[in-house]
C-alpha positions in Angstrom: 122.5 -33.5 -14.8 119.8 -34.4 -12.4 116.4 -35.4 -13.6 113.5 -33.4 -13.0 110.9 -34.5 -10.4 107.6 -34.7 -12.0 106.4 -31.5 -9.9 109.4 -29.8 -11.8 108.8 -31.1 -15.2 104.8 -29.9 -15.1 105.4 -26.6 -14.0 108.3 -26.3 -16.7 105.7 -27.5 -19.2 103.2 -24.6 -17.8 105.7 -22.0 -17.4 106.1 -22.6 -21.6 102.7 -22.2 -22.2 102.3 -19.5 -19.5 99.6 -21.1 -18.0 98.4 -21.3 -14.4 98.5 -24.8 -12.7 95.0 -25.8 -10.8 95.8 -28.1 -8.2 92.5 -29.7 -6.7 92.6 -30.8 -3.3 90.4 -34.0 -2.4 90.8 -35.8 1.0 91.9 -39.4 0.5 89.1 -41.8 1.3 86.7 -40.1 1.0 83.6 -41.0 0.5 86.1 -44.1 0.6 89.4 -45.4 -1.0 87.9 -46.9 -4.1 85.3 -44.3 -5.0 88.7 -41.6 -4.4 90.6 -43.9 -6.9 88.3 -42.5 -9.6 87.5 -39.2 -8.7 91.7 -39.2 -8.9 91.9 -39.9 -12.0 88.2 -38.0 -13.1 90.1 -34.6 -11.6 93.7 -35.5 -14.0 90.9 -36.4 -16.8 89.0 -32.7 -16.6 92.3 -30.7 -16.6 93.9 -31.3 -12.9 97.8 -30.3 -13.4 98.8 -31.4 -9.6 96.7 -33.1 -7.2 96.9 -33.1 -3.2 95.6 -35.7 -1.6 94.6 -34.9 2.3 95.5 -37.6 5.2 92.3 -37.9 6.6 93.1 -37.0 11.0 91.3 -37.1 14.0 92.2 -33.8 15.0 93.3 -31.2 12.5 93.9 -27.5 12.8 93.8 -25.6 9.9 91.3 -27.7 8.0 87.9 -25.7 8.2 84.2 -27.8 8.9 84.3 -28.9 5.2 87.3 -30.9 5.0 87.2 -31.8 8.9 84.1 -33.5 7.8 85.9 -35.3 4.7 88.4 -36.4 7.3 85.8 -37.9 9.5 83.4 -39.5 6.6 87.2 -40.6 5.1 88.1 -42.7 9.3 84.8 -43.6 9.1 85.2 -45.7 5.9 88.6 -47.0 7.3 90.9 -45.1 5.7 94.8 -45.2 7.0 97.7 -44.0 6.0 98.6 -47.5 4.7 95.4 -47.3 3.1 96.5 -43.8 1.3 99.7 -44.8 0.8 98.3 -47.7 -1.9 95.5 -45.6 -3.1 99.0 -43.6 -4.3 100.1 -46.7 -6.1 97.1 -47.5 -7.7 96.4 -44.4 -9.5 100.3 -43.8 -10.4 99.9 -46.8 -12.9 97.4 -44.8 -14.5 98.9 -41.5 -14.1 102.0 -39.1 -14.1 100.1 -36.4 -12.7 102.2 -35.0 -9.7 100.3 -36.2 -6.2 101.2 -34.6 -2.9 100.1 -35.4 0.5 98.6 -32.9 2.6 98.2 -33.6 6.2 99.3 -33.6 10.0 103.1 -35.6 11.5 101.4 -37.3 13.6 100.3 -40.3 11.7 103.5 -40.0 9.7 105.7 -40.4 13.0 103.1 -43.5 14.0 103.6 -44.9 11.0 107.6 -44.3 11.0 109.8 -42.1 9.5 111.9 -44.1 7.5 109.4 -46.8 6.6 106.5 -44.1 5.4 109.2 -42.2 3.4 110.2 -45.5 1.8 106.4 -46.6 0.9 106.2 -42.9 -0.4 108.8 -43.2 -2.9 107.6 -46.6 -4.2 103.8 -45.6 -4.1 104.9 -42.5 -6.4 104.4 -39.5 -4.0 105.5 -36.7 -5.4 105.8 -34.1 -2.4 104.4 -33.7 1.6 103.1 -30.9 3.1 102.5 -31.6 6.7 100.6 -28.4 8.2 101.5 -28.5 11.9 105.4 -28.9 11.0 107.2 -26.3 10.8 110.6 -26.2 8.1 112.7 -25.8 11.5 111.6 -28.8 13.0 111.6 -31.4 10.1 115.0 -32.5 10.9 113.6 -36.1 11.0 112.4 -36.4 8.2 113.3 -33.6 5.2 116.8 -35.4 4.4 115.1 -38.8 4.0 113.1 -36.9 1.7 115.2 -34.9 -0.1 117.4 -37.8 -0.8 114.1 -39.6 -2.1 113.4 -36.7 -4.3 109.8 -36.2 -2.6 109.5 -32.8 -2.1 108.6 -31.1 1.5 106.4 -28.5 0.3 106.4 -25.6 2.4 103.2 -23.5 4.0 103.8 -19.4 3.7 100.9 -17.4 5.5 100.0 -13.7 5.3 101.6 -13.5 9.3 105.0 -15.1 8.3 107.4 -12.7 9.1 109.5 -10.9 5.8 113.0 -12.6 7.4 111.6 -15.8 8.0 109.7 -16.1 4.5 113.2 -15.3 3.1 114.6 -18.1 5.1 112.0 -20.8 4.1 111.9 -19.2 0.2 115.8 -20.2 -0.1 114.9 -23.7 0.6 111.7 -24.8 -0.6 111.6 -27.3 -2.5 108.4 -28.6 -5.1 106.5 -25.6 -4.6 105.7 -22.7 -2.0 102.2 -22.9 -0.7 100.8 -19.2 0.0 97.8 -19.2 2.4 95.9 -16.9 0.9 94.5 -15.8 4.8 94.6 -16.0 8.0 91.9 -18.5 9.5 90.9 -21.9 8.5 90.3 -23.6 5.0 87.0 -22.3 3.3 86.9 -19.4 5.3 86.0 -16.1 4.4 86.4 -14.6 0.9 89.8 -13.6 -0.6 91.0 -10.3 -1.6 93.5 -10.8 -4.7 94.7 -7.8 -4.7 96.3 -8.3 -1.4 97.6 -12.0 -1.8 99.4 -10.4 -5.5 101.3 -8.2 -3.6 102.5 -11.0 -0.9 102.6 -13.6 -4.0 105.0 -10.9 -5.9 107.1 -10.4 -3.0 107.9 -14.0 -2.6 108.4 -14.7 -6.0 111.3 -12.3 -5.4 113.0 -14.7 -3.3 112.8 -17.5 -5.1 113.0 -19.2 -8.4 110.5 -22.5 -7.0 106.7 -22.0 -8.6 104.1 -20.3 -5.9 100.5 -21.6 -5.8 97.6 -19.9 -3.7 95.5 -22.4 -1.3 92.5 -21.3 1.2 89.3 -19.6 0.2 89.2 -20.2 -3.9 86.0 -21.3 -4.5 84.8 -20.6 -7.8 86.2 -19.7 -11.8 86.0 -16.2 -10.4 88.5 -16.6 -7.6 90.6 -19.1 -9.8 91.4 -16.7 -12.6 91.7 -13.4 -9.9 94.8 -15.3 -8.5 95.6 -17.3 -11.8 96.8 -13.8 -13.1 99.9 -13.9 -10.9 100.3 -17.0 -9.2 102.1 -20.0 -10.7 99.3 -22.4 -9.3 96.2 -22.4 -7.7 94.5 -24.5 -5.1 90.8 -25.1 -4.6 89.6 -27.8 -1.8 86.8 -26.8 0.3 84.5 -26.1 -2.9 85.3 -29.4 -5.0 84.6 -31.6 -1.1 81.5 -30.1 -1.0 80.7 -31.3 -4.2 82.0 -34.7 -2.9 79.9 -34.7 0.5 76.5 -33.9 -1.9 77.1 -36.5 -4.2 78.7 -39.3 -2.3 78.7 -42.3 -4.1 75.7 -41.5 -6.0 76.5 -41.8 -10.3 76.2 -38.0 -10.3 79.6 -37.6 -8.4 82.1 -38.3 -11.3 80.3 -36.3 -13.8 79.9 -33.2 -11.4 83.3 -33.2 -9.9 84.4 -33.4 -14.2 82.4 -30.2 -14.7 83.4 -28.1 -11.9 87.4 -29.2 -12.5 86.8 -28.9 -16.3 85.0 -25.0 -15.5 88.4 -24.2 -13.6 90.8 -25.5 -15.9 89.0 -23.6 -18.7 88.8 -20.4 -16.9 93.0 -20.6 -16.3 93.6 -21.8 -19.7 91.6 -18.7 -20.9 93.8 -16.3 -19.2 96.5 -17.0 -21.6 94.8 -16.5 -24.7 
């Protein structure tokens, strides 16, 4: 019997206590690599059940001017994907909280193929989502994965077509990733009861866990989505907290709060 990944194993865990994961998106080096290290392991500390990790790049498309500007104060500060890569390793002595990448192929493909799936597996990368590839073209790199057990997490949005979210539901692997809209990251505000009836659909078509990413910004929005979604992620609202704090002694103890507020707001749904 095959062993279950560590994304696997936390939503089972979850599932049993019915209880929404919050999965808190941070973009890797940023404000730099050592000052990420511990808001890493702050955000597993305050209640974090997953954590993405965004590859800071010089040109991304779906990230709105919040995380494009985490991106740029994260190049800035030298981060690489080398450099991402061992921030990886660092905290997974510390943790066994699942950590997935979040970015764009292009520095993947600079870096390699083969030789960034390998440092993956032995940094302790859970999972890769890579925004601007789509399922259809991964051919280069989703069996290296899958035979690493890193899963390719895939990106649903409300304009993917029924047939082709049936397609990608029968293969996903990790977990789905519902855009919650159409548009850029902390965009404009989400209507629940619109992304339950997309999120219900899907879960129809699949038996892998569904989280809900783009516009979640506070408790509110956190425990509207946590009602049907398996997880929920929130990124544009914790970087801001990030880019006004910097490296001041007030970041750690803020980012703790507002993770802590979100993790307590989920956890009460079950009770």
């Amino acid at each position: 019997m095959a062993t279950m990944s560590r994304i696997e194993a936390t939503f089972a865990a979850l599932r049993q206590r019915q209880e929404t994961a919050l999965i808190p998106f941070i973009t890797a080096g940023d404000p730099d690599l050592k000052v990420a290290a511990e808001i890493i392991l702050t955000l597993v500390d305050a209640g974090a059940d997953l954590i993405e990790l965004g590859v800071p790049f010089s040109d991304p498309m779906a990230d709105g001017p919040t995380i494009q500007a985490s991106s740029e104060r994260a190049l800035a500060a030298g981060t690489t994907l080398s450099g991402v890569l061992q921030l990886v390793a660092e905290v997974r002595k510390k943790t066994a909280v699942p950590l997935i990448l979040m970015g764009y192929y292009n520095p993947v493909f600079c870096y390699g193929v083969e030789r960034f799936v390998r440092d993956a597996v032995a940094a302790g990368v859970d999972g890769l989502l890579l925004v601007d590839l789509p399922p259809e073209e991964a051919a280069e790199i989703s069996p290296l994965l899958h035979e690493s057990g890193v899963a390719l997490i895939t990106l649903l949005a409300p304009t993917t077509p029924r047939e082709r979210m049936q397609r990608l539901a029968a293969v996903a692997e990790g977990y789905l990733y519902y855009v919650s809209m159409t548009g850029v990251t902390g965009g404009q505000k989400i209507s629940p009861e619109d992304i339950r009836l997309a999120v219900d659909d899907l879960k129809g078509m699949t038996n892998v866990p569904v989280g809900v990413g783009f516009g979640i910004t506070t408790v509110a929005d956190a425990c509207a989505v946590g009602t049907f979604a398996d997880g929920v992620v929130v990124g544009s609202a914790l970087v801001k907290i990030i880019e006004k704090y910097g490296k001041s002694e007030e970041l750690l103890p803020e980012v703790a709060k507002f993770v802590a507020e979100l993790k307590g707001g989920l956890t009460a749904l079950t009770s």
